[in-house]
C-alpha positions as MATLAB code, in Angstrom:
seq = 'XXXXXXXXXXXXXXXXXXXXXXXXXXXXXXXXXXXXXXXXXXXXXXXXXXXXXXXXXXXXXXXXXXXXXXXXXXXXXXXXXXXXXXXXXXXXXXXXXXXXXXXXXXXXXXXXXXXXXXXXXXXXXXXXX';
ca = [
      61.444   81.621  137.336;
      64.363   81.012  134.416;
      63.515   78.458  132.050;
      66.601   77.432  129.957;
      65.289   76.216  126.672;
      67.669   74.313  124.550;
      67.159   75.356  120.980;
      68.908   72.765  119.302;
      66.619   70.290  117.389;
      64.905   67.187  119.393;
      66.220   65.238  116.660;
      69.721   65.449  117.351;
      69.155   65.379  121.560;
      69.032   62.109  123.610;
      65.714   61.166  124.330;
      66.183   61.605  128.032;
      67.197   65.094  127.185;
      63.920   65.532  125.626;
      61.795   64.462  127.846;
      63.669   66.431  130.689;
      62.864   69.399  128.697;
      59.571   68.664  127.924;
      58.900   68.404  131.299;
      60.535   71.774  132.346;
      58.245   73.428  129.841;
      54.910   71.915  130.576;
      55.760   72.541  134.361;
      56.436   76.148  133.310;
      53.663   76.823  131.386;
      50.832   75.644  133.680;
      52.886   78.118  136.624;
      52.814   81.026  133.919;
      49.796   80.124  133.291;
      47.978   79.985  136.807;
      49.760   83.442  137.635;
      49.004   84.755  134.257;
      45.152   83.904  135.907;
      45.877   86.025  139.064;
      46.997   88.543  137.449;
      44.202   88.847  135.417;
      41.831   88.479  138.194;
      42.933   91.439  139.898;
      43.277   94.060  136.507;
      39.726   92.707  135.891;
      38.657   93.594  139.580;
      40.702   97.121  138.998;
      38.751   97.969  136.233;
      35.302   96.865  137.901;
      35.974   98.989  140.807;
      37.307  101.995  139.005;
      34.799  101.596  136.272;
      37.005  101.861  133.197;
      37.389  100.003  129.867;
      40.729  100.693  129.025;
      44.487  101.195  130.663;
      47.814  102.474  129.464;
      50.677  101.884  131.221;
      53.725  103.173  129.209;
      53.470  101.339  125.747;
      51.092   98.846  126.995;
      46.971   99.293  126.721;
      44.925   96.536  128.223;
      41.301   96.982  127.063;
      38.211   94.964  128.610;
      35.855   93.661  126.281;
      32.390   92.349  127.681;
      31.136   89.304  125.896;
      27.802   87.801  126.380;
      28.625   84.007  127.024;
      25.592   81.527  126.368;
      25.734   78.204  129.102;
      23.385   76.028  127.071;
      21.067   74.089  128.631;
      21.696   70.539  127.416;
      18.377   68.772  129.161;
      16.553   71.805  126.953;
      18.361   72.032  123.423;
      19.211   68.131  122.762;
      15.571   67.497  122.616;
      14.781   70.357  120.228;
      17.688   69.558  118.047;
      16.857   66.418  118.318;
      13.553   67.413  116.675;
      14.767   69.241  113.887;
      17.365   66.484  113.050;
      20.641   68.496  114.011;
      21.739   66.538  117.269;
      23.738   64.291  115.003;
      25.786   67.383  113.765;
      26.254   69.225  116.887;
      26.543   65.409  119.106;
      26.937   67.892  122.421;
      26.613   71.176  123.052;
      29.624   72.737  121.548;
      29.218   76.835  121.170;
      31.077   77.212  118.026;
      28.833   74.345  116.069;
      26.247   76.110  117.303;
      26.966   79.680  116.266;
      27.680   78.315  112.583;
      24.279   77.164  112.545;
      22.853   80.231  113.835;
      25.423   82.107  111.380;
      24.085   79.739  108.642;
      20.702   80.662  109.298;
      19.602   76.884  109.896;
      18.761   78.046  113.501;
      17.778   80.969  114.913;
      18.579   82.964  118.132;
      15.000   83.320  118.875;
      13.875   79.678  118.643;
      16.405   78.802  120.626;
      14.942   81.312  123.246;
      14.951   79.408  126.957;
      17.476   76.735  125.975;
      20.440   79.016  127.229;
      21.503   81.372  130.197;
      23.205   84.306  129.157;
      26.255   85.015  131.469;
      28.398   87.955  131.051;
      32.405   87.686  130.980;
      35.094   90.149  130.050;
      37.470   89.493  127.474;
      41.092   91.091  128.154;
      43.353   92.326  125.295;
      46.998   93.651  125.304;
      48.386   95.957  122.619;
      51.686   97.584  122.509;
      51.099  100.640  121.256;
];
């Protein structure tokens, strides 16, 4: 895929110009971005089956990174919040409002025991080394 992006500024371009471009670019990015997904899929499934954290290929070192992902049980944690008068700050269940409380010490991980499944995921990071 070539992607010819025009670098002079959109203020100077015809509109029709811009919005041709604008186009080619959001087009681009979401079929980067779905192969960027495949791709990911199957280095992820490589390291699963081989067992390994980390990868070098010539400069490059890919390095997964398991995270413990909380899917919040919304028909369990509005009530409670609800309760201690926080609903109104966190208004749906939105993992980083909730981690600042936590972080804040205004909640705690253990009272919030049983409002939450714990799912793990794999983070994957690229460095150039």
């Amino acid at each position: 895929m070539e992607l010819d992006i025009n670098e002079q500024d959109p203020e100077d371009m015809d509109l029709t110009d811009v919005v041709l471009e604008y186009d080619d670019i959001v087009s681009a990015i979401s079929v980067l971005e779905k192969r960027r997904e495949e791709l990911r899929t199957h280095i992820l499934n490589t390291f699963k089956e081989k067992e390994i954290d980390v990868l070098r290929v010539g400069d490059v070192e890919l390095r997964r990174q398991k995270v413990d992902w909380k899917l919040w049980r919304i028909n369990r944690l509005k009530p409670y919040l609800t309760k201690k008068g926080l609903w109104d700050i966190v208004e749906s269940v939105d993992r980083k409002n909730l981690s600042r409380l936590i972080e804040k010490g205004i909640l705690t991980e253990e009272e919030l025991q049983g409002t939450y499944d714990v799912e793990t995921r794999y983070n994957l990071r690229v460095k150039r080394t």
